[in-house]
C-alpha atoms as one frame of an Amber mdcrd trajectory, in Angstrom:
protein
  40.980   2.119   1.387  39.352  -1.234   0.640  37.408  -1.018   4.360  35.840
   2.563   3.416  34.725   0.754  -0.051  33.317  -2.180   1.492  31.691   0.233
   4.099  30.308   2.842   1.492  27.814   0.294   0.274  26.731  -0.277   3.989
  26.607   2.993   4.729  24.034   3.905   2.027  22.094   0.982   3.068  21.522
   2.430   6.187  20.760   5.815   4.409  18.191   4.600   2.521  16.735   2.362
   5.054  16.525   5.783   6.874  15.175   7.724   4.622  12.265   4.920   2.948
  11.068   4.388   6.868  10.840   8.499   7.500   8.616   8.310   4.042   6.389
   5.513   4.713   6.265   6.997   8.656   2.729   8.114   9.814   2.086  11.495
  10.344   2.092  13.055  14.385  -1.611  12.117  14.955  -3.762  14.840  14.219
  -4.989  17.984  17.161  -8.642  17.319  16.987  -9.617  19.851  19.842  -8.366
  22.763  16.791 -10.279  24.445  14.511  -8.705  23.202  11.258  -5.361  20.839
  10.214  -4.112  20.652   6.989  -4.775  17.274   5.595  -3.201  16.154   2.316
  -5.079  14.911  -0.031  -2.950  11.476   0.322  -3.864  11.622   3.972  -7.816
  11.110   3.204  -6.624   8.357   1.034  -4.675   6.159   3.118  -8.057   6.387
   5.514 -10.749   6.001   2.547  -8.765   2.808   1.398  -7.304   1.477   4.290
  -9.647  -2.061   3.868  -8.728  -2.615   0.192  -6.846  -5.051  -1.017  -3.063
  -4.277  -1.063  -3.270  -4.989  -4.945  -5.928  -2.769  -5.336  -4.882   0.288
  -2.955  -2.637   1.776  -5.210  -6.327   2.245  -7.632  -8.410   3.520  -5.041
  -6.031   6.512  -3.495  -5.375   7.895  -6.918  -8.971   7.802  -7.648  -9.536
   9.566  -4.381  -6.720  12.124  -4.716  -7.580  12.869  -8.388 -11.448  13.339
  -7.318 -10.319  15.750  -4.123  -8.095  17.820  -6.468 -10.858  18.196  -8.706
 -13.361  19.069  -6.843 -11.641  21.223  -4.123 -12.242  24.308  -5.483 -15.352
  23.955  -7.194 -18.090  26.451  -5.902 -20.470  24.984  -3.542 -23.881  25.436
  -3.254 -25.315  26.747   0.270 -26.691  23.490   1.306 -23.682  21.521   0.303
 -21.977  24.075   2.869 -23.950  22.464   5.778 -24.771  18.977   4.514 -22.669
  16.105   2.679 -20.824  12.507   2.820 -19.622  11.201   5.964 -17.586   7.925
   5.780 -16.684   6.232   9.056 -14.667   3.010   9.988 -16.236   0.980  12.694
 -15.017  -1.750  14.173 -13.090  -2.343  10.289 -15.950  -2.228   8.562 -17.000
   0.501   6.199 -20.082   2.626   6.797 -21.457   5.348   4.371 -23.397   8.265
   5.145 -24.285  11.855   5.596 -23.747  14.680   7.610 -25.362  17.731   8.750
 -24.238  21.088  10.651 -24.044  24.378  11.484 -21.328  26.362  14.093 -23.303
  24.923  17.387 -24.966  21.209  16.268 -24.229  18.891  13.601 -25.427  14.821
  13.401 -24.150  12.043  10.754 -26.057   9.120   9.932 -24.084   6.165   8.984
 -24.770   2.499   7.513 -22.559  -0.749   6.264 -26.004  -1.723   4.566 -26.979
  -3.604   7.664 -26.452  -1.429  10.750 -26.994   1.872  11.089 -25.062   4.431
  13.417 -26.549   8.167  14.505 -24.575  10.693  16.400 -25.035  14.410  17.543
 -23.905  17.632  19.296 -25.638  19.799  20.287 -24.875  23.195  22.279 -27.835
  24.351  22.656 -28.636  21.290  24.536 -25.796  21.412  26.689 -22.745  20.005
  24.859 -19.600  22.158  25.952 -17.720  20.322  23.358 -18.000  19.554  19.509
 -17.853  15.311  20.793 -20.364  13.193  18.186 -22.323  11.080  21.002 -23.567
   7.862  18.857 -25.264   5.029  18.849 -25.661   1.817  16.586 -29.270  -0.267
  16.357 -27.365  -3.376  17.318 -26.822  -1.770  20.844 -22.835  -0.086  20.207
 -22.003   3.176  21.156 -18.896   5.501  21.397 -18.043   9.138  20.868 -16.439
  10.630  17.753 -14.898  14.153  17.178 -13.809  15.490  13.943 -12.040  18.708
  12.549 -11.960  20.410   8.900  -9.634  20.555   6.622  -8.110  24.205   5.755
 -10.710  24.521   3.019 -13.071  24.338   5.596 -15.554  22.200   3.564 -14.233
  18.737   4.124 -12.067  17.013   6.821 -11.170  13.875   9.263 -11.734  12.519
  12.645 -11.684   9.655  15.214 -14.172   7.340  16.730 -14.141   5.377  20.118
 -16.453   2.479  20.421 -17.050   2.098  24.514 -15.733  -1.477  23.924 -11.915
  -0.247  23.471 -12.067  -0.281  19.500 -11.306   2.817  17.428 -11.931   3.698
  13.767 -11.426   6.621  11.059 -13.893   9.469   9.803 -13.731  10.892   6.441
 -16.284  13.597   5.580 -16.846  16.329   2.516 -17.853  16.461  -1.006 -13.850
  16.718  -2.153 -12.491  14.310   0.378 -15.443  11.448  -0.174 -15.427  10.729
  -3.743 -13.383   8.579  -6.395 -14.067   4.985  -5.366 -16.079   5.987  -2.819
């Protein structure tokens, strides 16, 4: 009796070891070859703030989950349907931007204030795939693909600089807002 006592405690140790690492787990990486994913609003978070302070995170994703909440539903107008913020991670640093699109060509412009990164598809020119060719004025380049969120208005993506390095895209009036 006294070894399942001194065993309980040990046991639910373990449990919640278990169970805090399954929470704080990331999510399967995201199918960016689909259409849409469903991305939570704590998902665009965690990228949005991933260079802030860990004192200050906690601030900045419940400023950007209270902004996408808000503004999620709000009716857009038809230009805000093919144009609107584009936030990318290169190389850790944080560049700001916009976007444009329609079904067959989109481009983002993108700048941390000193450099400034432009990408494009196009299928009219060829592109069999929605892959963002870009290129920085300091010389980088890379591809990037991205794919909306089941409102269809906002959404995520990757990068890959040619030099190995990878980063995160946020895009959307709901998903790029709060502290950003």
């Amino acid at each position: 009796m006294l070894l399942c006592a001194t065993l309980l405690p040990f046991g639910l140790a373990i449990a919640l070891a278990i169970a805090l690492a399954s929470c704080s787990a990331n999510r399967a990486p995201v199918d960016l070859n689909l259409v849409f994913v469903e991305v939570a609003p704590l998902d665009y978070a965690r990228i949005l703030c991933q260079l802030e302070p860990m004192a200050e995170r906690h601030t900045c994703m419940t400023s950007v989950v209270g902004h996408y909440r808000e503004h999620r539903n709000l009716e857009i107008s038809p230009t805000e349907a093919v144009d609107g913020p584009f936030v990318a991670f290169i190389d850790k640093q944080l560049y700001r931007g916009r976007y444009v699109s329609n079904p067959f060509a989109a481009a983002f412009s993108v700048s941390n204030g000193r450099t400034i990164c432009r990408g494009r598809y196009n299928a009219f020119a060829g592109d069999s795939r929605p892959v963002f060719r870009f290129r920085c004025n300091d010389g980088r380049e890379g591809r990037a693909q991205i794919v909306l969120d089941q409102t269809g208005r906002n959404g995520i993506g990757k990068l890959w600089m040619a030099s190995g390095s990878t980063g995160d895209i946020v895009f959307g009036y709901a998903a790029v807002g709060g502290a950003f």
